[in-house]
N, C-alpha and C positions, 0 to 999 in steps of 0.2 A: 820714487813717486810713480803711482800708476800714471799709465796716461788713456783716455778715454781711443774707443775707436774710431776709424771714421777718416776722410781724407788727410786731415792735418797729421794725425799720427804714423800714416803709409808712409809720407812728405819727413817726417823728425826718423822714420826706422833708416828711407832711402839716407840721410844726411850723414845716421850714427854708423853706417857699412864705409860709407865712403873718406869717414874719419878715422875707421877700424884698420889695423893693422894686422891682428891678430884674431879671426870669427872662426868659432867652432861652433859649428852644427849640428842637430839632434834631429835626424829625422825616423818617423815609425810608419806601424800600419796605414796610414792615412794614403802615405803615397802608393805601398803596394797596393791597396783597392784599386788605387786611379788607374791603376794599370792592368787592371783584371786577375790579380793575385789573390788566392783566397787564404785566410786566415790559417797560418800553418801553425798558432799559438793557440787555436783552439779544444779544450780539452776534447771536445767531441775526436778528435784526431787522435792525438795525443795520450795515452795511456800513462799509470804510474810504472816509472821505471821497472821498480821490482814485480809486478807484474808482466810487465816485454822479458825481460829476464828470463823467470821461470815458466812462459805459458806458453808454447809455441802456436797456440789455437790465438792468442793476442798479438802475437805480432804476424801472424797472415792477417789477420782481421784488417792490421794497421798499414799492412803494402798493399792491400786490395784498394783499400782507399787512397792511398799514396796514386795506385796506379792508376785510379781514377781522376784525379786532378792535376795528374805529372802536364796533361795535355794544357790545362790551364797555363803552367808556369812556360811552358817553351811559349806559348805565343803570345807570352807577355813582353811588352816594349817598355824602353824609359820613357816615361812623357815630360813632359814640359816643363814639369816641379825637377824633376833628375837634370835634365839639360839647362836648366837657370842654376842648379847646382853647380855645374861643371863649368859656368862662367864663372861662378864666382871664385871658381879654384883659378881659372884662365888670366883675370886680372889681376891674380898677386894678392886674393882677399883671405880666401878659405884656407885657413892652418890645417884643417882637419876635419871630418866628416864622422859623427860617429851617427852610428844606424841601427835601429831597434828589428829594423826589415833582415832576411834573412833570403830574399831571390836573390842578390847579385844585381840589381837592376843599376844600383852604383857604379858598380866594377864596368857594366854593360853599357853605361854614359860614358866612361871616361876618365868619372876622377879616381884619381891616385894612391891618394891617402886617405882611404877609408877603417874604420875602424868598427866591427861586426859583432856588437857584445852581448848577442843571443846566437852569432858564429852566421851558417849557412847550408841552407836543406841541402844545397848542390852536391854536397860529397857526403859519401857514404863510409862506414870507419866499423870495422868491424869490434866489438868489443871483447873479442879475447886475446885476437893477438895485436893488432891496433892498424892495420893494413888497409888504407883508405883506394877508395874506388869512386868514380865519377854515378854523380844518380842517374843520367841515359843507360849505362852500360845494365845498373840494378833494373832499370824497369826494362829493358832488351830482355834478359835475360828471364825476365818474369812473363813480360809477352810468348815466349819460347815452352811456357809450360811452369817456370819455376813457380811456387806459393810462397814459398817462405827464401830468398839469397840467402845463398851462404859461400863462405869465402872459400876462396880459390888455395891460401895458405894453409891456412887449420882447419878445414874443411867445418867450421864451425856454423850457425845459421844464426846465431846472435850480430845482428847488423842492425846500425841507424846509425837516422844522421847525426853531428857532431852537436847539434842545436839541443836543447836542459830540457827533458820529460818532466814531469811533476815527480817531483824527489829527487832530483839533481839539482848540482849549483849552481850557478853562472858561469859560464868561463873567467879565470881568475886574470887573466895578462889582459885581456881587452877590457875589463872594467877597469883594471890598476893605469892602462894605457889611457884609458879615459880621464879617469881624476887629475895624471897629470895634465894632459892637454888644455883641459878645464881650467887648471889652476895658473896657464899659463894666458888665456886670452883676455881682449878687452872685448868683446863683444860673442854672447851667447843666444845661437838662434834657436828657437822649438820649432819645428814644421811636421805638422800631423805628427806628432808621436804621442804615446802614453803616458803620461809625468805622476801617476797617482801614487805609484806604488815602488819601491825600494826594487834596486838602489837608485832609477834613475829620479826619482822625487828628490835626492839629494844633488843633481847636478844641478839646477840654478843656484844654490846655496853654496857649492864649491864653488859656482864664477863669481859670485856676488862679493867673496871672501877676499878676492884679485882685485875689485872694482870694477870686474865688466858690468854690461848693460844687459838686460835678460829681455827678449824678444818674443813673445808666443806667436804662432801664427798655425790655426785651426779651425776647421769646424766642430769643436765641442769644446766646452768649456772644462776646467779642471782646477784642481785644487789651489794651484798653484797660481791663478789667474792675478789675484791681487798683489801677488809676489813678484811677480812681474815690474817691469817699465814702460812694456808696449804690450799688448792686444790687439790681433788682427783674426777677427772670427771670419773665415770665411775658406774656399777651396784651394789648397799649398798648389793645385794647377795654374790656377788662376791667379792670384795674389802674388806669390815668389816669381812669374816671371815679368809680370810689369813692376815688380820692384826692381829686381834685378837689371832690366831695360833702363830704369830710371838712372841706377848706376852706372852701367854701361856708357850710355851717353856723356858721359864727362871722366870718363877712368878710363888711359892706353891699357893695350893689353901687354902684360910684364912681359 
């Protein structure tokens, strides 16, 4: 049953956390905006694989830009949606963390068990002989003059990050690590992420299959809305941590 939004339903989401044993959460782009992160899934960035491949004029193309927004991503912080997160791992609540975001800002909160099933810009992997490198060092090294990295082993210049170009797959262990997680909770949160589109359009339908309770919490509506239990439109800064507060106040910390 859906449930309408609005105080009563903030009041029955704070009630179903604190009954929860088992919350896996789905958070996406919604939070890296909050934090000044800019869309690294945007095609504008983002070339088709087999063009990075064979076109060295497209992948300079692709670390000029990189090295354009690298400044963005260092002087991004967790806010306040990441840190309501990391209580909720703190009290004994949060099974697992899976994240549509790809800065690390997770990892940079605190919690533990995250799981990254678009991976993460931060490292750099070269794709011929498979020799990963941190992305400060690639953008040093490009402020120094480089156009195009290239690796230090195979002296090859095919380098990106680990995260799916357009014509690549998903990474295959963190979606599989997802489904089970999913399939193990009673309670499934969404906070600002994208639910439209495969595969993660199937993860309330995987929790729903356990019996957990399926939670949205956004500012945009999606497909998914009536599928739902709870509906909470509004800012994951804002919302997630006077929810979180609301549990807090009556949950020791484990």
């Amino acid at each position: 049953m859906n449930i309408a939004m609005g105080k009563d339903v903030v009041e029955t989401v704070v009630e179903w956390i604190k009954e929860s044993q088992k919350i896996v959460v789905l958070t996406g782009e919604e939070l890296s905006s909050e934090s000044g992160v800019p869309d690294f899934s945007s095609p504008d960035l983002n070339p088709h694989i087999s063009e990075f491949r064979s076109n060295r004029e497209v992948r300079a193309n692709y670390w000029r830009k990189m090295k354009q927004i690298y400044p963005l991503l260092v002087k991004a912080h967790p806010n306040p949606a990441h840190e309501a997160l990391l209580e909720l791992e703190l009290i004994g609540k949060l099974d697992c963390l899976i994240t549509q975001t790809i800065d690390g800002l997770h990892h940079h909160a605190g919690n533990s068990n995250v799981v990254e099933i678009y991976s993460s810009v931060l490292w750099v992997t070269c794709t011929n002989c498979g020799k990963d490198y941190p992305l400060d060092k690639i953008i040093t090294d490009m402020e120094k003059g480089k156009e195009v990295p290239e690796c230090e082993e195979c002296g090859k210049d095919i380098l990106k990050p680990p995260i799916s170009f357009p014509g690549q797959p998903l990474p295959h262990w963190e979606i599989r690590e997802a489904w089970i997680r999913l399939r193990q909770c009673d309670l499934f949160l969404v906070v600002g992420a994208n639910i439209d589109a495969q595969p993660v359009s199937s993860f309330p339908v995987i929790a729903r299959e356990n019996g957990a309770k399926i939670v949205i919490i956004s500012q945009k509506e999606s497909q998914l809305d009536d599928y739902a239990d709870a509906v909470i439109y509004g800012k994951p800064t804002q919302v997630l941590p006077y929810i979180v507060k609301k549990v807090r106040e009556s949950t020791p910390v484990s």
